[in-house]
C-alpha positions as CSV (number, residue, x, y, z in Angstrom):
1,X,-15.8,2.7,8.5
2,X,-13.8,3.1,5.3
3,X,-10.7,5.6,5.2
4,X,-11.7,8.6,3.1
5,X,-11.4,7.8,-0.6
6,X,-8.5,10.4,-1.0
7,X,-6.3,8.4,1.4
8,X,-7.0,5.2,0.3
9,X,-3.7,4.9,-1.8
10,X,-1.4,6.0,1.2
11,X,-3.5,3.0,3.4
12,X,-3.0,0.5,0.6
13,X,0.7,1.2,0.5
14,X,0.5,1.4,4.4
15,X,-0.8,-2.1,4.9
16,X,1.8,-3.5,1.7
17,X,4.9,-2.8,4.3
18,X,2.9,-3.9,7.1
19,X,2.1,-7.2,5.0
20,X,6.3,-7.3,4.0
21,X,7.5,-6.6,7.3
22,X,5.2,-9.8,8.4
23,X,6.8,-12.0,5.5
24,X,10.2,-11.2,6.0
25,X,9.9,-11.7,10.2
26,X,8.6,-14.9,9.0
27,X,11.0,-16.2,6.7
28,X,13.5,-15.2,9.4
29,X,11.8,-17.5,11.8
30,X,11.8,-20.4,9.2
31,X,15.5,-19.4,8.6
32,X,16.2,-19.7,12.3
33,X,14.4,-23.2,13.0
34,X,16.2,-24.7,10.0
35,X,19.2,-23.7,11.0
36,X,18.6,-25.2,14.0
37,X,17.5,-28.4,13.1
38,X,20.5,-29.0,11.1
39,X,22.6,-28.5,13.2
40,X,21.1,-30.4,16.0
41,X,21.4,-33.0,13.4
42,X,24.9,-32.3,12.5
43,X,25.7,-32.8,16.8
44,X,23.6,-35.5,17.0
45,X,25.1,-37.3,13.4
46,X,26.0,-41.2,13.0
47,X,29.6,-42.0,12.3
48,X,30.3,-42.7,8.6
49,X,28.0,-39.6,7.2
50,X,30.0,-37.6,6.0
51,X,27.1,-35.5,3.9
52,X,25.9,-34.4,7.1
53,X,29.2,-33.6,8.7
54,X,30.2,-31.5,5.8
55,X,27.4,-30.3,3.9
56,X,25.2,-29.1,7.0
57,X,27.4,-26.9,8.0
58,X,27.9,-25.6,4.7
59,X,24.0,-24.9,4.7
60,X,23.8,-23.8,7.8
61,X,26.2,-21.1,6.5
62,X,24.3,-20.0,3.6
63,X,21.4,-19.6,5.5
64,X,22.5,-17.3,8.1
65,X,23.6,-15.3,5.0
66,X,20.0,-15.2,4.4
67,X,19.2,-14.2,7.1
68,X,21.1,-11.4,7.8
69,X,19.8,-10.1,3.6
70,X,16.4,-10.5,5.0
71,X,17.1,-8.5,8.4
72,X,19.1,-6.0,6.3
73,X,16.3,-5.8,3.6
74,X,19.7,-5.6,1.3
75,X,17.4,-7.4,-1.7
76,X,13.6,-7.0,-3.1
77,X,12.0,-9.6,-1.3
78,X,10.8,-11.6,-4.4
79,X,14.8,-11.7,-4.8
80,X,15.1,-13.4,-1.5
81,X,12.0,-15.5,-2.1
82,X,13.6,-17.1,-5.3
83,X,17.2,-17.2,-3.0
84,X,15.5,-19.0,-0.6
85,X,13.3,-21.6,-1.7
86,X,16.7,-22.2,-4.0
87,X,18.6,-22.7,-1.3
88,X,16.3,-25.0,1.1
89,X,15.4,-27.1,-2.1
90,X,18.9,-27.6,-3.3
91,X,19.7,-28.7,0.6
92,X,16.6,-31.3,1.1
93,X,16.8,-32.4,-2.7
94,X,21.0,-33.4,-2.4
95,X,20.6,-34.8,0.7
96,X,17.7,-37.2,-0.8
97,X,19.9,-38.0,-3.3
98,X,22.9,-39.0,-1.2
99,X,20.8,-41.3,0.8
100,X,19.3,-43.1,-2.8
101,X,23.1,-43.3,-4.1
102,X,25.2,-44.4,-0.5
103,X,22.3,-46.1,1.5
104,X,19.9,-49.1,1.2
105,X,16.7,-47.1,1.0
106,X,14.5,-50.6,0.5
107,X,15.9,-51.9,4.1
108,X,17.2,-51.0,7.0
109,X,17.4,-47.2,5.9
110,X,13.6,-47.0,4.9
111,X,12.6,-45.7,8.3
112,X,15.5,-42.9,8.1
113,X,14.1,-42.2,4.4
114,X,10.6,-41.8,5.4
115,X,10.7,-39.8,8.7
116,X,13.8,-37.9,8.4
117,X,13.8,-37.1,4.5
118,X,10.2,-37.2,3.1
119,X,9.3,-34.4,5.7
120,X,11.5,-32.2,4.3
121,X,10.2,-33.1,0.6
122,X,7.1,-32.3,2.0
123,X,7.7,-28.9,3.3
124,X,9.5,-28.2,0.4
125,X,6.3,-28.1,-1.6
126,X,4.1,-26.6,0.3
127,X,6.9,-23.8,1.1
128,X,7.3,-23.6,-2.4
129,X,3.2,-22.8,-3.3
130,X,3.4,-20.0,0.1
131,X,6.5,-18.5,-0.9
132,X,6.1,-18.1,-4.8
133,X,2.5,-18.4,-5.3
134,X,0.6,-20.7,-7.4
135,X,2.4,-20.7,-10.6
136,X,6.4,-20.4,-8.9
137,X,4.6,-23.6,-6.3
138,X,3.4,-26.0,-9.3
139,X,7.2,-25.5,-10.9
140,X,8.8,-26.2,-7.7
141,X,6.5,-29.0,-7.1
142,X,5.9,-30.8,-10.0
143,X,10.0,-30.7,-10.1
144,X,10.7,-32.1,-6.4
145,X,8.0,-34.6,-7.3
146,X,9.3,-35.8,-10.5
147,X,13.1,-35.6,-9.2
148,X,11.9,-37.7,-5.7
149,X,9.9,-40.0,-8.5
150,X,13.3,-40.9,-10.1
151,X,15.2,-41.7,-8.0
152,X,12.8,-44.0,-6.2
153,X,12.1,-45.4,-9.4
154,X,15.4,-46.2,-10.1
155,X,16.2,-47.5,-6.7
156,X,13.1,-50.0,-7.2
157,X,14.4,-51.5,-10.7
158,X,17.9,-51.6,-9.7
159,X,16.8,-53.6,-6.6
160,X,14.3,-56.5,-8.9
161,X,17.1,-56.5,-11.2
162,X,19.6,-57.3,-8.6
163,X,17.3,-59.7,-5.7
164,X,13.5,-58.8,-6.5
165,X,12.7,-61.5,-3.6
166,X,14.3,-58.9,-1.3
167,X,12.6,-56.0,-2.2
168,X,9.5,-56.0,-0.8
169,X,9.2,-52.6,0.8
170,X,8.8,-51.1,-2.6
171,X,5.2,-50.2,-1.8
172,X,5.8,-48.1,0.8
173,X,8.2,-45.8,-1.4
174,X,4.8,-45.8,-4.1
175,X,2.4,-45.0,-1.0
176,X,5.1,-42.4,0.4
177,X,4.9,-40.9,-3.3
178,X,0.9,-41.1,-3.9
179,X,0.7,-38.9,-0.3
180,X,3.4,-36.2,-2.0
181,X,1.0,-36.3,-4.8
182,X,-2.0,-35.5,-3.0
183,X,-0.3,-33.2,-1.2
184,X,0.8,-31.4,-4.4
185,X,-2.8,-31.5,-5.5
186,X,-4.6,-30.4,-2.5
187,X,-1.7,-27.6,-1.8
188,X,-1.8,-26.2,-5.9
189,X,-5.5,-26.2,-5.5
190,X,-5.7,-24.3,-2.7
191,X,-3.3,-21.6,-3.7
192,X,-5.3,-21.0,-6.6
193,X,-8.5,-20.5,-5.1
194,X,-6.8,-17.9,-2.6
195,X,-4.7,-15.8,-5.4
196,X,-8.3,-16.0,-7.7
197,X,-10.1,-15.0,-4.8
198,X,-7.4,-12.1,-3.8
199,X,-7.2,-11.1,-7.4
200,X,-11.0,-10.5,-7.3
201,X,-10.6,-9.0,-4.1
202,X,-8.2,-6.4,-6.2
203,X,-10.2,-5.9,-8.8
204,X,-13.6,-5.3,-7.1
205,X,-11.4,-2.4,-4.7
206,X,-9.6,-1.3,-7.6
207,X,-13.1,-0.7,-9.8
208,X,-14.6,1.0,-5.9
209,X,-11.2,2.5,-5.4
210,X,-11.2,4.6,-9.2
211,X,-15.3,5.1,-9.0
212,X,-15.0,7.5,-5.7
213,X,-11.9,9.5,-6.9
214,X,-11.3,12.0,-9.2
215,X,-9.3,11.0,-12.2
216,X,-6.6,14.1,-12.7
217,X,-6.2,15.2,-9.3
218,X,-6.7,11.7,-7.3
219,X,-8.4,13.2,-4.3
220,X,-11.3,12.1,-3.5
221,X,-14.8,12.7,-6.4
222,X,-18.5,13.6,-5.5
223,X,-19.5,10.2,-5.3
224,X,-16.8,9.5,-2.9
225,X,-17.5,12.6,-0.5
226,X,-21.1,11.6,-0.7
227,X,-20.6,8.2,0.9
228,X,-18.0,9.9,3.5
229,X,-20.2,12.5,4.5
230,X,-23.1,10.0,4.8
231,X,-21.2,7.8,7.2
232,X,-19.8,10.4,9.3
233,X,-23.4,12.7,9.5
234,X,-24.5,9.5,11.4
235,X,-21.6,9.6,13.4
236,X,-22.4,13.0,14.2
237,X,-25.8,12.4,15.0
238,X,-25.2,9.6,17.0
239,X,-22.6,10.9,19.4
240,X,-23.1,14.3,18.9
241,X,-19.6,15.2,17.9
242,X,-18.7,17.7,15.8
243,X,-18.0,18.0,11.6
244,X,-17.3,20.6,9.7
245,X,-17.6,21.3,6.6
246,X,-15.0,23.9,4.1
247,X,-15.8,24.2,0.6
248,X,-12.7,26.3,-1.5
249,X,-12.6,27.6,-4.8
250,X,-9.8,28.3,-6.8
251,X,-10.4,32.4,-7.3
252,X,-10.6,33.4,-11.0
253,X,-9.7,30.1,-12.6
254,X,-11.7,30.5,-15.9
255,X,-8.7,33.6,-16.4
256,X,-6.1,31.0,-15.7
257,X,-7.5,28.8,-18.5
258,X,-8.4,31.6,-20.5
259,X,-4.4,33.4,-20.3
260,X,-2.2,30.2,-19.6
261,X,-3.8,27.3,-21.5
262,X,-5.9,24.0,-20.1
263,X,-3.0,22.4,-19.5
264,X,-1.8,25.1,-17.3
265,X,-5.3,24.5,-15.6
266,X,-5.0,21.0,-15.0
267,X,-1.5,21.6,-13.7
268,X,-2.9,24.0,-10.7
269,X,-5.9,21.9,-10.3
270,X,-3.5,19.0,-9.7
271,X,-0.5,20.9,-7.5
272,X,-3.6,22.8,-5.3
273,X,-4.7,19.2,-4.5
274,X,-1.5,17.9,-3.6
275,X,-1.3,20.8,-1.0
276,X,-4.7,20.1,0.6
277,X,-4.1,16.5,0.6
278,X,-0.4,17.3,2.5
279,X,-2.4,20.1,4.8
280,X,-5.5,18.1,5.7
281,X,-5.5,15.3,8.8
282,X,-5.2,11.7,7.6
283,X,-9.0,11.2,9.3
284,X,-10.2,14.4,7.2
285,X,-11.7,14.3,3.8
286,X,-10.6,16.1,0.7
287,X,-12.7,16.0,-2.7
288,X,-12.9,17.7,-5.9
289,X,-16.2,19.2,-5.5
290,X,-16.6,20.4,-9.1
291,X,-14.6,22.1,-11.7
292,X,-12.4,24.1,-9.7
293,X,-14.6,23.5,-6.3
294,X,-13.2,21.7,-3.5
295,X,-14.8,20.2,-0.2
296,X,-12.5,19.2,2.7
297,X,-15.1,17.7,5.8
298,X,-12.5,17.4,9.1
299,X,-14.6,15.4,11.6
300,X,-14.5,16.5,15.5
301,X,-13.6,19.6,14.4
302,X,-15.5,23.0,15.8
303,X,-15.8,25.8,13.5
304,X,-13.1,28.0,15.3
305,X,-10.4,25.2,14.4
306,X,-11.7,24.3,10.9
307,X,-11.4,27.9,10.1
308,X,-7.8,28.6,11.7
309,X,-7.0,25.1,9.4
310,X,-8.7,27.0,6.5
311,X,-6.7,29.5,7.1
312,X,-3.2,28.1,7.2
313,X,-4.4,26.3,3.7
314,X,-5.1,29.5,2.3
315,X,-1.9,31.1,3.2
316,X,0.0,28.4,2.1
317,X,-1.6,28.2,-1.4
318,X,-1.3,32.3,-1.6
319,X,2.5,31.3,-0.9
320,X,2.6,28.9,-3.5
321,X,2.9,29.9,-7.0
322,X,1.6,26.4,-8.6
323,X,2.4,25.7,-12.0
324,X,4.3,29.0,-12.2
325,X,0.9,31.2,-11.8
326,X,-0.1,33.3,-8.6
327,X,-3.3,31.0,-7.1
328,X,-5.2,32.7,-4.4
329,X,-8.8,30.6,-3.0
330,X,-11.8,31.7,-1.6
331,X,-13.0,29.8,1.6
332,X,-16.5,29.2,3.3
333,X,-17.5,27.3,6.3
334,X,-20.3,25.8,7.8
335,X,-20.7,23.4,11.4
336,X,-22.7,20.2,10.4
337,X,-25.9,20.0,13.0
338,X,-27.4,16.9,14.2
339,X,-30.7,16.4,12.4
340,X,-30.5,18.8,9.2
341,X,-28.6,16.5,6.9
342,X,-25.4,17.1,4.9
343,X,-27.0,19.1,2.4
344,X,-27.7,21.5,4.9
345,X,-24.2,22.0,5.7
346,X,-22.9,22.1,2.0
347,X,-25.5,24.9,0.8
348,X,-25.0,27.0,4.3
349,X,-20.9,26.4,2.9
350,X,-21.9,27.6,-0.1
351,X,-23.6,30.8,1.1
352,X,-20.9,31.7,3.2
353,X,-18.3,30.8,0.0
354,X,-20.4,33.4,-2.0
355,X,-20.0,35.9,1.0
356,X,-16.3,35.7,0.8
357,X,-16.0,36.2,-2.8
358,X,-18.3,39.1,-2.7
359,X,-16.4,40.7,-0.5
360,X,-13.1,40.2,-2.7
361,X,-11.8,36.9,-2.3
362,X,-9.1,35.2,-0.8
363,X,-10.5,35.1,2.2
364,X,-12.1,32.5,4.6
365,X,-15.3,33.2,5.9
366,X,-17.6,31.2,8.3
367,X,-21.0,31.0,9.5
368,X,-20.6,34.1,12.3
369,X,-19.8,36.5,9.5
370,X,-15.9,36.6,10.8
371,X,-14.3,37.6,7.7
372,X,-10.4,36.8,8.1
């Protein structure tokens, strides 16, 4: 079932950290294996290499640096993001360099080139479109592509210029290059679809999100409570558990407009709802009913415990002065039964709210005529 429609900001920002805890654990893993795999190459290095014997290290360095920023959370994480796809790129794109300027990528080195460089080139673009997204990907591939392009390229024409009856492993540098591209392709296309299909995702429970709640105060509006209430009634009827519903209204509010201005009215309007919202449970609803009517429906909760919970509202809003004016509410409870239907339980709410301000507000009253 969805969360009531007055939480539903607090669980979007909820499952946001959840989301960037997840990223950052993962880039740490990344951070970790890459480390690792250089320096199991740096151990494992050929004499006469001295890229690796200096540079991976180096590397290796900067990445544990990383790492400890990402533990530390010591940057935004689209910081890091940038840092690190900066970082890995530089590292995998100098070291294919090194091996087009100081090797003989064409012969005996083409094996080295293809398994223990490409790879990287590789990862580098798909890493690139899951880290950054679709348009930060087609930069950082169209880039590696283009730079990996060139120097093959060059490498090709130097070698027919030099001995072009020697350089027949030329194709395999074109087929290595055709698969980057189709990777590139298939990898940009589907990041796309998944950040158009999340951003229609956003919109479609952005447009749900602002139809079920109240524009000034941001609690929950009648449309919203409606589909809460439904949900829960079957709940209720289902398992037999209890729901209660509290209607409250703001006593004499058309004097606070009246001697203190709208404004002044939409001011405790909005501090009144940010006290129910801090006083109700996270599985409880809270709505602005109408004008300066409120519903709160606490599900599994009796009438004797919805009332003591009305109570400690109350008090707390009698406390309160909001917007520098004295606010006192009226209070009227009703136990949900099995069978009636919500609407039951809102007007028996209502009659016992009119009880309670006939017998001089600020009060809570419920169903067994306990005034408190």
């Amino acid at each position: 079932m969805d969360p009531a429609p007055g939480n539903h900001l607090h669980a979007v920002r909820t499952e946001l950290n959840r989301l960037e805890i997840y990223r950052r654990r993962t880039y740490l893993g990344v951070l970790t294996l890459t480390i690792a795999i250089m320096m199991l190459s740096w151990a494992f290095r050929e004499e006469g290499d001295p890229f690796i014997a200096v540079a991976y290290p180096a590397f290796s360095a900067i990445l544990a640096l990383l790492s400890v920023a990402f533990w530390r959370k010591s940057s935004p994480l689209r910081t890091m993001e940038i840092t690190l796809v900066a970082a890995v790129g530089t590292m995998i794109l100098s070291r294919l360099a090194w091996h087009f300027t100081f090797s003989d990528p064409l012969n005996e080195h083409l094996l080295l080139l293809a398994g223990g460089h490409y790879w990287a080139v590789g990862i580098l673009i798909v890493g690139g479109f899951i880290t950054l997204g679709y348009r930060g990907g087609m930069i950082i591939g169209i880039a590696t592509f283009l730079f990996s392009g060139i120097l093959a390229t060059h490498e090709v024409f130097g070698c027919f210029q030099a001995a072009g009856e020697y350089c027949h492993n030329w194709v395999y540098l074109v087929r290595i290059h055709l698969f980057l591209a189709v990777l590139l392709a298939l990898t940009s296309a589907g990041t796309l679809l998944r950040d158009r299909t999340w951003s229609a995702f956003s919109r479609a429970e952005a447009l749900q999100h602002w139809a079920h709640t109240d524009p000034l105060c941001g609690l929950a509006n009648r449309r919203g409570a409606d589909q809460f209430l439904s949900a829960e009634a079957a709940l209720a009827d289902r398992y037999q558990r209890p729901l209660t519903i509290i209607l409250i209204d703001i006593d004499e509010f058309k004097s606070i407009n009246d001697d203190h201005g709208h404004e002044v009215g939409d001011a405790v309007i909005c501090g009144f709802a940010e006290i129910l919202s801090n006083t109700v449970r996270e599985v409880d609803l809270a709505a602005r009913w109408g004008g300066d009517e409120f519903l709160v429906a606490t599900p599994g909760v009796d009438l004797r415990s919805a009332r003591h919970a009305a109570q400690r509202c109350r008090r707390a809003i009698e406390r309160a002065a909001i917007a520098g004016v004295p606010v006192t509410v009226t209070v009227g409870i009703a136990e949900y039964i099995p069978g009636k239907g919500v609407s039951d339980a809102i007007c028996r709410a209502d009659a016992m709210l009119y009880q309670a301000k006939a017998a001089g507000r600020n009060r809570v009253i419920t169903e067994a005529c306990e005034l408190t």
